[in-house]
N, C-alpha and C positions, 0 to 999 in steps of 0.2 A: 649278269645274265638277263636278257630278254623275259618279260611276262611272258609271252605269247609261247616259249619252248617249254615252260610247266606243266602246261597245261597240252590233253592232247588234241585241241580243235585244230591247231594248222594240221598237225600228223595226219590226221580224218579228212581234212579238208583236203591237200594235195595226193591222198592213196598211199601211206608210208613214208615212213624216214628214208628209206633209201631215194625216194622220188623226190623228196622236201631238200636233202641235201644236195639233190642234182640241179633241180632249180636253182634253188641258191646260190650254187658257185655259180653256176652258168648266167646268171641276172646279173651276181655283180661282176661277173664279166666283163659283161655287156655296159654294166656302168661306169667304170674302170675305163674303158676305149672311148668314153664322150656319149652314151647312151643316157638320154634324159629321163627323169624318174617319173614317173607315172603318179606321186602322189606327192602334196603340198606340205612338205617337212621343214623345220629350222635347222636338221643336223645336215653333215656331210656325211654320216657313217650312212655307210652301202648297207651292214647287214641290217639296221634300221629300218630304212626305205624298203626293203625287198622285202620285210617280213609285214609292211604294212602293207606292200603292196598282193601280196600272196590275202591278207588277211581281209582285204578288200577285194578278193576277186581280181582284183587288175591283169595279173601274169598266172598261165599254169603252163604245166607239161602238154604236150600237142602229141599222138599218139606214134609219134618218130621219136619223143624224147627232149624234142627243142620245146624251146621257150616259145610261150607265145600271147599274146595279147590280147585280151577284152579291150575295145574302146569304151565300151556302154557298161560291162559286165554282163553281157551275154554269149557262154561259146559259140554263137554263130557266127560271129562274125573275127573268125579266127585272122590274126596277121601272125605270122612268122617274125621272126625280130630278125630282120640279118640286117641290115644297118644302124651298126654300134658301133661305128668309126675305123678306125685303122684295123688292118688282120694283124700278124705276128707276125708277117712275113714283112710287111711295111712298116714296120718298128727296126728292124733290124738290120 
């Protein structure tokens, strides 16, 4: 298990579990389809990456629900994440 799910600073940080688990899958989604990870890691594991990236501000929820990006770590300069490779449509 993750340090960072022990304790409840990400839960505080992204507004609730139910918000924190939506992120999550939806990040590694987006990593899953060739989306590049926003933080300098030696694993390949997504849930890793996403919760350091949560944990650094990197990605939150945008008030639609989507993911969306800090380049600097500040919400103003909101990006939307929609280019994370192939949809499900062009997988199949």
């Amino acid at each position: 298990m993750l340090e960072e799910f022990k304790e409840e600073e990400i839960v505080n940080k992204v507004g609730g579990r139910f918000k924190l688990s939506s992120l999550i899958q939806k990040r590694i989604v987006a990593l899953n389809r060739g989306a590049r990870p926003l933080v300098e890691m030696q694993t390949k594991n997504h849930m890793e990456i996403v919760v350091k990236e949560i944990m650094e501000d990197k990605i939150y929820l945008d008030q639609s629900g989507e993911v969306a990006i800090n380049d600097d770590g500040s919400p103003l300069e909101e990006l939307e994440y929609d280019d994370a490779g192939p949809t499900l449509e062009d997988l199949v």
